[in-house]
FILUM-35919 format. One record per residue (C-alpha): x negated, y, z negated; residue in three letters. Coordinates in steps of 0.25 Angstrom, whole numbers, padded with zeros to 4 digits, always signed. Layout:
// FILUM-35919
XYZALA...
This chain:
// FILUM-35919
+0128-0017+0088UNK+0131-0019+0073UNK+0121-0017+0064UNK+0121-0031+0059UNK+0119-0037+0073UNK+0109-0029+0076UNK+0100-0035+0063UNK+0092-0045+0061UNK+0102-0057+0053UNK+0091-0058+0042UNK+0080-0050+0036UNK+0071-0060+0041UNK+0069-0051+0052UNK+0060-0042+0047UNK+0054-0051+0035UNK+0039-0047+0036UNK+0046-0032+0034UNK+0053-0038+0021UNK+0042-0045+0015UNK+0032-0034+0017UNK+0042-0025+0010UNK+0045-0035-0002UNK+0031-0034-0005UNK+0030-0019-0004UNK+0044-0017-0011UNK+0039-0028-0024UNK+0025-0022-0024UNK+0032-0006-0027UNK+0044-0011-0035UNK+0036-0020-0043UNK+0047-0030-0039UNK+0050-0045-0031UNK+0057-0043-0020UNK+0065-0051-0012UNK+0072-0051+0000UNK+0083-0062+0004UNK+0092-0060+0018UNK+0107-0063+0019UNK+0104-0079+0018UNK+0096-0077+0006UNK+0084-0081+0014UNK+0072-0074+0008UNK+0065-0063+0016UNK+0054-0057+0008UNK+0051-0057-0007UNK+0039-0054-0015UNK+0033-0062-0029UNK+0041-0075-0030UNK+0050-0072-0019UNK+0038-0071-0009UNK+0041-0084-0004UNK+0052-0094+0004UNK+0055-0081+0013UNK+0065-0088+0025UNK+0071-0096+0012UNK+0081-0093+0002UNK+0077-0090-0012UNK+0077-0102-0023UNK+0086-0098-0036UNK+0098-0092-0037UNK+0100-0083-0026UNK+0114-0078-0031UNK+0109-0063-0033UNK+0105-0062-0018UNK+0118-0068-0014UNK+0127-0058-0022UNK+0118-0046-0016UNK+0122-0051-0002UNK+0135-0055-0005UNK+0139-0040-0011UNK+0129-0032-0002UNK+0126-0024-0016UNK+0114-0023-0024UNK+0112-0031-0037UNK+0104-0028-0049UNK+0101-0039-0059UNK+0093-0033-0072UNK+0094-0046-0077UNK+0095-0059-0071UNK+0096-0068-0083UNK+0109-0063-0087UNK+0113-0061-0072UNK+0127-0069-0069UNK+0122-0073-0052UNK+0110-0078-0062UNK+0116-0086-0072UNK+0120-0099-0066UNK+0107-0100-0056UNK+0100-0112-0059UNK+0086-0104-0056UNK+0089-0096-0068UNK+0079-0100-0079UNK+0068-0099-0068UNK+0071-0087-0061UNK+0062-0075-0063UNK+0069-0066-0058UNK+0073-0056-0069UNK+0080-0045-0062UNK+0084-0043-0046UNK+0088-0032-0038UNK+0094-0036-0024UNK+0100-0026-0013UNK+0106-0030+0000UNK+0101-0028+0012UNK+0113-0022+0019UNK+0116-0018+0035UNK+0129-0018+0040UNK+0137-0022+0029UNK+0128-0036+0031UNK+0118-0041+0019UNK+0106-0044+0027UNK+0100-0048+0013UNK+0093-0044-0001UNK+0083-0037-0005UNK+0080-0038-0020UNK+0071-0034-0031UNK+0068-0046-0042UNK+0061-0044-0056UNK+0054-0056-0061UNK+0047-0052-0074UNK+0052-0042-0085UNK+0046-0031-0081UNK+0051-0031-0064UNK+0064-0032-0072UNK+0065-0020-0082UNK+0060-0014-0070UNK+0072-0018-0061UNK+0080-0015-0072UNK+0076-0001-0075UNK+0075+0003-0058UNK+0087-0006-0055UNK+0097+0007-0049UNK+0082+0011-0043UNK+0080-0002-0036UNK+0091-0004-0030UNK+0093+0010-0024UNK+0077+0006-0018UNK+0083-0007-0015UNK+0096-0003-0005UNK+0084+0007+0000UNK+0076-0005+0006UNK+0087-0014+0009UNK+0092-0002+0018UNK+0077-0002+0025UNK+0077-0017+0026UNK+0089-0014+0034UNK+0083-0003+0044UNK+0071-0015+0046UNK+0081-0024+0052UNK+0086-0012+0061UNK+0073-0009+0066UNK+0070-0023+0071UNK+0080-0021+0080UNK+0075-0007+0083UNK+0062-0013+0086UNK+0067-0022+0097UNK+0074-0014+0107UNK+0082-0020+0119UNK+0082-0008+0129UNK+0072-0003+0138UNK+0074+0013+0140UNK+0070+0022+0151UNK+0060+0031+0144UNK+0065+0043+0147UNK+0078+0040+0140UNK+0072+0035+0129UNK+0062+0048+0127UNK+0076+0054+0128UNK+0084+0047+0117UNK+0074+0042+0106UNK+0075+0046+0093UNK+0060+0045+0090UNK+0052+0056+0097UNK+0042+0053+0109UNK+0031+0060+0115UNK+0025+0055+0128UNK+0008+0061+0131UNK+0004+0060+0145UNK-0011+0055+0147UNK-0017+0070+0145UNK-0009+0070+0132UNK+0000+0079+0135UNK+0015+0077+0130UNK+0023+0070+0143UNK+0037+0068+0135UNK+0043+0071+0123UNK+0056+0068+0118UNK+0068+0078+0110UNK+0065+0068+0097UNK+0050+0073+0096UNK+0053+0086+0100UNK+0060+0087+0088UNK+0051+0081+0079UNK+0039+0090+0084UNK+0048+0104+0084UNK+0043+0106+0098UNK+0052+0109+0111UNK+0049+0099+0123UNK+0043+0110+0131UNK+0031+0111+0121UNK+0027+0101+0122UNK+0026+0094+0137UNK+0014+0095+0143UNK+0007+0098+0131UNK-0006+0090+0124UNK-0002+0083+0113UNK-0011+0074+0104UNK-0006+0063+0096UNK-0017+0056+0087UNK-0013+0045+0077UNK-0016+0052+0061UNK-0023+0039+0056UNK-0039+0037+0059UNK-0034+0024+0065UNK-0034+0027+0078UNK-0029+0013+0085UNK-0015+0011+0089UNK-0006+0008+0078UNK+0008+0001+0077UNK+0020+0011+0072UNK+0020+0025+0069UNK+0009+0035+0063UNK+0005+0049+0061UNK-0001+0056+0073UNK-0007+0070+0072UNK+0000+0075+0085UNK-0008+0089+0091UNK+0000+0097+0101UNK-0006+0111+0103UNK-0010+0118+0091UNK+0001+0112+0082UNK-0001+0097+0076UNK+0009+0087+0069UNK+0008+0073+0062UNK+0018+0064+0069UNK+0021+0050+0067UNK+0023+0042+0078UNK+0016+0031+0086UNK+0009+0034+0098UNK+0007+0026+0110UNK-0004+0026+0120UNK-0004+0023+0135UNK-0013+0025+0147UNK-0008+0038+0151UNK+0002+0041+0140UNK+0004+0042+0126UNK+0018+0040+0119UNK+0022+0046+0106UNK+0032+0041+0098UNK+0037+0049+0086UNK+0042+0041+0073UNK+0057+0045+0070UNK+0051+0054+0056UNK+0041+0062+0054UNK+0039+0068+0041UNK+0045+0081+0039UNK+0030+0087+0036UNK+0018+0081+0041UNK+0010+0072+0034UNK-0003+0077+0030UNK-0014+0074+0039UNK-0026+0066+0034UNK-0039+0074+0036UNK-0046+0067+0047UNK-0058+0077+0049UNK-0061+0072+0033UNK-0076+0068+0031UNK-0075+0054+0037UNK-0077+0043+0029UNK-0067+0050+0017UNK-0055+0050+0024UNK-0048+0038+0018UNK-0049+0047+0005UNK-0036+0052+0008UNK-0033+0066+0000UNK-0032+0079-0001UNK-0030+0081-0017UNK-0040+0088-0023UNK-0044+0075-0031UNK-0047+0069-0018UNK-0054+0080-0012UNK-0063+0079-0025UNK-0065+0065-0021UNK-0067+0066-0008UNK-0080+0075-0010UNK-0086+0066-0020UNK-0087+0057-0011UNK-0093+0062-0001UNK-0102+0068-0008UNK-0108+0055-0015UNK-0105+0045-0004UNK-0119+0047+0000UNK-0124+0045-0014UNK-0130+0031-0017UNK-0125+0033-0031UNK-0115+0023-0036UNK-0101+0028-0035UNK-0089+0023-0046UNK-0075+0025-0041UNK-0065+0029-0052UNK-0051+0029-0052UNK-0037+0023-0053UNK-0034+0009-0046UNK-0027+0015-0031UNK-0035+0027-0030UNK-0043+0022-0018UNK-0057+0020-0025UNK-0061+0011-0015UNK-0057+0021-0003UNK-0065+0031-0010UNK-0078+0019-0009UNK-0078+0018+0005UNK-0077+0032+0007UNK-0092+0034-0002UNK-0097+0022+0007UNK-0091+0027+0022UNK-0097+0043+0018UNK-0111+0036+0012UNK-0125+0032+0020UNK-0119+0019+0017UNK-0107+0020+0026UNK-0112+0009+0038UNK-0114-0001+0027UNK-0106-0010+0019UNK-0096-0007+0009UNK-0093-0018+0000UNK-0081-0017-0011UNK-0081-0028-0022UNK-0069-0027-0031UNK-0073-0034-0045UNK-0059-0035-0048UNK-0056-0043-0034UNK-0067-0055-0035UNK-0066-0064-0047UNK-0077-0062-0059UNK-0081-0077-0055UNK-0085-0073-0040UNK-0089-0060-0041UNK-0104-0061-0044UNK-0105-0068-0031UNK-0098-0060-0024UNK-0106-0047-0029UNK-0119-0052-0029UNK-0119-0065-0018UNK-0124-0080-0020UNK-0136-0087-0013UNK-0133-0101-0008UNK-0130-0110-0018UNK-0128-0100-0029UNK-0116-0110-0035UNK-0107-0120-0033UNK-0097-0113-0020UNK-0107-0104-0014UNK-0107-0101+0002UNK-0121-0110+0006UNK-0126-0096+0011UNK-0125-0087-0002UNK-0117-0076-0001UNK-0121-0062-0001UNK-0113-0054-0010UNK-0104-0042-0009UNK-0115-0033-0015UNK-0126-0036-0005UNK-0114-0036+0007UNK-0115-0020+0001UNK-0131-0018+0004UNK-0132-0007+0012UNK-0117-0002+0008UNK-0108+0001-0003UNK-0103-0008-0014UNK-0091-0004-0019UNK-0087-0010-0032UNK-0072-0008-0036UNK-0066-0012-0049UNK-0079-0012-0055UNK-0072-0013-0067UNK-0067-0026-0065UNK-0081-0033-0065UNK-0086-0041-0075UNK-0097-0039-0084UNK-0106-0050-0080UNK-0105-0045-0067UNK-0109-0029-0069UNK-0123-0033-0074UNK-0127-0038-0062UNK-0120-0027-0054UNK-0128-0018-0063UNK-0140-0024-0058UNK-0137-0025-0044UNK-0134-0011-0044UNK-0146-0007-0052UNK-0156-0016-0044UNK-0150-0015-0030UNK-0151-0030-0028UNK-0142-0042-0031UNK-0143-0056-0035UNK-0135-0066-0028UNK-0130-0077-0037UNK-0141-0088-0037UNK-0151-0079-0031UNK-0165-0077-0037UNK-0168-0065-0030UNK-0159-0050-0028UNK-0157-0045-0017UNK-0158-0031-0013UNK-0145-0023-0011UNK-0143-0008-0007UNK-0129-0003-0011UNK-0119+0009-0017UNK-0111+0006-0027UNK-0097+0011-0028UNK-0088+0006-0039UNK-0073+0009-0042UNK-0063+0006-0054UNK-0051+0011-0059UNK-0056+0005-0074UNK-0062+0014-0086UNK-0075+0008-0085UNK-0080+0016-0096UNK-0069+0008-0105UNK-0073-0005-0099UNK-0088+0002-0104UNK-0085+0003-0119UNK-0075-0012-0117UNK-0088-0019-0113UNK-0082-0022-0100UNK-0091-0013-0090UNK-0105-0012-0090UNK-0110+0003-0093UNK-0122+0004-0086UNK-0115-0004-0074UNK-0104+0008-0076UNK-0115+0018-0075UNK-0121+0013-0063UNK-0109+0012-0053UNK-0103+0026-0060UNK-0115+0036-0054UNK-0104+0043-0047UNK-0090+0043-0051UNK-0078+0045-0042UNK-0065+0045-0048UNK-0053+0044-0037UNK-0041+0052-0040UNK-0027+0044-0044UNK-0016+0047-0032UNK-0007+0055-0043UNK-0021+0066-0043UNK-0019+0067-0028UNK-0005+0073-0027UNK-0008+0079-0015UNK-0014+0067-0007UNK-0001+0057-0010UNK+0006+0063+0004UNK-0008+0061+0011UNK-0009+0046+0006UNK+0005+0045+0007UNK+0003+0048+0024UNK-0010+0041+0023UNK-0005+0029+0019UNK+0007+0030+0028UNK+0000+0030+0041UNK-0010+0019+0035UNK+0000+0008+0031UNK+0010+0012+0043UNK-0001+0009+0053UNK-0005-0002+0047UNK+0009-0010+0045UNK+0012-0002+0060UNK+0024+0005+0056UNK+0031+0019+0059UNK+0023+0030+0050UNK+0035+0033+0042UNK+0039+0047+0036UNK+0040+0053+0022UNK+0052+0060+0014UNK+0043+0071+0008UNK+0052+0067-0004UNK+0044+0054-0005UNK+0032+0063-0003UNK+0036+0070-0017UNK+0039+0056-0025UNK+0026+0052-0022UNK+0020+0065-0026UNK+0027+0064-0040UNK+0022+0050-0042UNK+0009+0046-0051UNK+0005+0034-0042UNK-0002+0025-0053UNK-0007+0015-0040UNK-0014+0028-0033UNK-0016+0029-0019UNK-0014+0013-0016UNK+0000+0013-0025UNK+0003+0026-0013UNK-0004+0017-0002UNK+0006+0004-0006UNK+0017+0011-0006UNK+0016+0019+0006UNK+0015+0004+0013UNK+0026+0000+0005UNK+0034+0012+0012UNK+0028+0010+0027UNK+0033-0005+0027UNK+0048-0001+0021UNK+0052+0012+0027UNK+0059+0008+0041UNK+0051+0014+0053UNK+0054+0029+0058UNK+0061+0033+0045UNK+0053+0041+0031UNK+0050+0036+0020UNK+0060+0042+0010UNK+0059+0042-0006UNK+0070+0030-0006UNK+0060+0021-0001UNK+0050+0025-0012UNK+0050+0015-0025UNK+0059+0019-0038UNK+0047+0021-0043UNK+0044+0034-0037UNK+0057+0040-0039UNK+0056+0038-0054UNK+0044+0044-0055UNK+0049+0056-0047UNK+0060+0057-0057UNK+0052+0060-0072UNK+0051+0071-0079UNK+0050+0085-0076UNK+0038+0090-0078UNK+0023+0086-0073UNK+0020+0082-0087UNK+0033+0075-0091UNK+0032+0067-0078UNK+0017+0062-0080UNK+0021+0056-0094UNK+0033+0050-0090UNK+0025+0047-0077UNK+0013+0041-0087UNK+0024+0033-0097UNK+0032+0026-0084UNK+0017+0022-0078UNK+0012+0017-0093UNK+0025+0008-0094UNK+0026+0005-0078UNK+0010+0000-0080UNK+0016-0009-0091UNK+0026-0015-0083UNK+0018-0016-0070UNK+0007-0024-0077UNK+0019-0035-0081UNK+0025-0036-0068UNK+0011-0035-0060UNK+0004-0047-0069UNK+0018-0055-0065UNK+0017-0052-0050UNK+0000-0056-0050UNK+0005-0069-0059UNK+0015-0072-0049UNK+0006-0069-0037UNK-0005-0078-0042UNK+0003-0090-0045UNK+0009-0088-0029UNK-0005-0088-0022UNK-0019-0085-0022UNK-0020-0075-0011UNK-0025-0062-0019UNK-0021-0054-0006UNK-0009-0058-0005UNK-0005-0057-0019UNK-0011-0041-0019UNK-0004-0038-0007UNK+0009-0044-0014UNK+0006-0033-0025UNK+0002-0022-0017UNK-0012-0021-0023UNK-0025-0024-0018UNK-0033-0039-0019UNK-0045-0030-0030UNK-0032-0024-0038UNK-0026-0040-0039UNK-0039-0044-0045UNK-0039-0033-0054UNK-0025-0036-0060UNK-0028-0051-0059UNK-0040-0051-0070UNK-0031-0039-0078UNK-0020-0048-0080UNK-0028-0060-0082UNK-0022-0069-0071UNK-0029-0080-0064UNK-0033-0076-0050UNK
């Protein structure tokens, strides 16, 4: 059948696949992205091409027709003085400063376009300055746009097999266990992956246990710790259970060394402090040695470091552990609301309130743990009552005439200097003694060289799981590129970018250092030595944060003005609801 034929005739076909991509892809680039199919009907897009999907774009759409008209890529630095600009009528409105589109190619066919689109300054000296870079990404996930349409068809097979022709012929390697567990069938394919002959392993006892703690059946492929004799492996594959049989299925990779297993006989109630580093082994050992300690416990470190991981591991190892654990973010509940929602209203407290009063988030704590993150953000009206609760061990509802009795820890995190904000008036210093009895400072991801391939697996087998995809591979040439990198957003930078892999890379192939952002290869570029490459590393970060800041204060304008959905708008930007908040009152926008 020819190749064309056997596609879908528009990219509509795997839209929810498109869409989730545009955001990923606008959210790593720093980017809009929009994707348009052969009829200029829009597919996907992101910012101010988030919308009319099923429609053709307004303005002048002459730079999408000349990319699917020549089947070439096309890079306009500058679209003012663009000619295919010049005589659209759109012209003195358009934002749209600079544009990158790439066919979408199969079979000498242009099935559509996929482009890059700068909208401010900064996206386009960007654009400019990575344009060879871009496009060279851009043919890249055109080509796996491409492999998605194959696979639809892939999924939908029009044959029934005998199985025994099938176990024969597959490419993918099976494993068939008989009710006692021991190995019924195996094909040449798994053979081969496992470097065993066929005659060692029929008839033997073979134990195939999913890697992740989550034991419950799971859509797509993941590790399995497989135990055959004295000798065990880490496999991906997907297992299926029956009454008397268990069925294996090997995914068509697997990683040319094993990934490193997560250490499941760890204390419980620490192992989601993923780590192996010697800074995290430090960590680790604090906290367990204070998490039965009633002492107040302040959480340092940079934003994405995983403070609040490392509170509920305090709570889940304390004598506290079967009671609640309450996290307020001051940065996430506006100043107007967040004396109420602290400290509780009685009935009738003001104009609004529930009939019945409300308790607040404090006395929902009694008996647990308060965590208090971002403690930085709160205002100064608000920390000397905080300060009393905590000194009494009672609060006052608003409205109230009498406290009421409270029995809480107190855990508090933020990536600020408080002992600045100390000397700037803008924190209180006896508040700041009272929550810092016990200091933790969580290491930043570029401390922890060692655990970036153990997060990196981590968050493989979490995010695959959870969109239910194949587990998919890694080049150990990925694996160096993100050794070399600093990682300015920490662990949850690592965490979105592995999803941002897992929902791109087509299933049963490895993620390769194509897929990875521009980004990552420029870094691995500079300098020479260890020292020229943290001060060039320093400089680029210094003026990146710059530019960032621009571009992200657009994006949160932009947002804003679409909608009021919070959640929404983090998970347009790739950051969490508390981290919106933040950036919200730091640029002074209105909510």
């Amino acid at each position: 059948m020819d190749e064309t034929s056997s596609l879908p005739s528009s990219l509509m076909a795997i839209q929810p696949v498109i869409m989730n991509f545009s955001s990923l892809l606008a959210n790593v680039l720093g980017m809009e992205v929009e994707v348009v199919d052969r009829h200029l009907i829009r597919i996907a897009g992101t910012g101010p091409y988030g919308h009319s999907f099923g429609h053709s774009p307004e303005g002048n759409t002459h730079l999408l027709r000349k990319v699917i008209e020549t089947q070439k890529e096309m890079v306009v630095v500058d679209s003012r003085h663009n000619l295919l600009c010049k005589d659209c009528q759109h012209r003195h409105s358009c934002k749209e400063q600079a544009f990158i589109g790439v066919p979408v190619v199969t079979a000498q066919r242009c099935l559509g376009v996929i482009s890059l689109i700068a909208v401010n300054n900064e996206q386009q000296r960007k654009l400019s300055d990575n344009a060879e870079m871009f496009v060279q990404y851009m043919w890249h996930v055109s080509r796996l746009l491409v492999a998605n349409l194959a696979s639809v068809q892939l999924k939908n097979p029009q044959n029934n097999v005998a199985w025994n022709i099938l176990l024969e012929n597959m490419d993918q390697g099976v494993i068939l266990l008989d009710r006692d567990g021991k190995v019924k069938a195996v094909n040449d394919r798994a053979l081969q992956q496992l470097l065993l002959p066929g005659e060692d392993m029929l008839g033997r006892l073979m134990t195939i246990e999913p890697l992740s703690r989550q034991r419950e059946r799971v859509r797509g492929h993941i590790q399995h710790r497989i135990t055959l004799g004295d000798r065990q492996m880490l496999l991906t594959g997907q297992r299926h259970q029956t009454e008397r049989q268990t069925l294996f299925l090997l995914a068509f990779h697997q990683d040319a060394s094993p990934a490193p297993l997560l250490n499941e006989e760890e204390t419980p109630g620490i192992e989601r402090l993923v780590g192996k580093s010697g800074a995290m082994k430090q960590l680790k050992r604090l906290v367990m040695r204070i998490a039965s300690s009633p002492s107040s416990v302040m959480i340092l470190g940079e934003s994405g470091t995983g403070k609040e991981v490392v509170a509920r591991a305090i709570h889940r190892l304390s004598k506290r552990h079967d009671k609640p654990f309450v996290a307020i973010n001051c940065a996430a509940i506006p100043e107007n609301l967040l004396e109420s929602e602290l400290f509780g209203y009685v009935k009738g407290a003001f104009t609004g309130a529930a009939p019945g009063g409300r308790a607040g988030l404090i006395l929902s704590a009694n008996g647990g743990t308060l965590f208090l993150d971002e403690i930085g953000d709160m205002p100064l009206s608000l920390q000397a009552r905080l300060l009393r609760a905590i000194e009494s061990r009672e609060v006052l509802p608003v409205g109230a005439s009498r406290p009421v009795p409270v029995d809480i820890r107190i855990l508090s995190a933020t990536h600020q200097k408080l002992q600045q904000f100390i000397a700037e008036g803008k924190f209180r210093e006896d508040l700041y003694y009272r929550l810092n009895v016990i200091p933790l400072e969580v290491p930043a991801l570029r401390e922890r060289g060692g655990d970036i391939e153990l997060l990196l697996h981590y968050f493989l087998n979490q995010h695959s799981q959870r969109i239910g995809c194949t587990y998919p591979g890694v080049s150990r040439e990925v694996i160096r590129l993100l050794q070399n990198y600093s990682w300015p957003g920490n662990v949850r930078e690592l965490s979105n970018l592995v999803e941002y892999l897992v929902n791109i890379i087509p299933e049963g192939e490895i993620i390769d250092s194509a897929l990875l952002p521009p980004l990552f290869h420029t870094h691995s570029r500079s300098g020479i030595t260890e020292n020229k490459k943290e001060t060039r590393t320093e400089e680029r970060h210094e003026e990146e944060g710059t530019k960032l800041k621009s571009v992200e204060k657009s994006l949160i304008e932009e947002a804003l003005q679409r909608t009021r959905n919070k959640k929404q708008i983090a998970e347009e930007l790739g950051i969490g609801v508390a981290t919106l908040y933040r950036k919200i009152k730091k640029y002074g926008l209105r909510a």
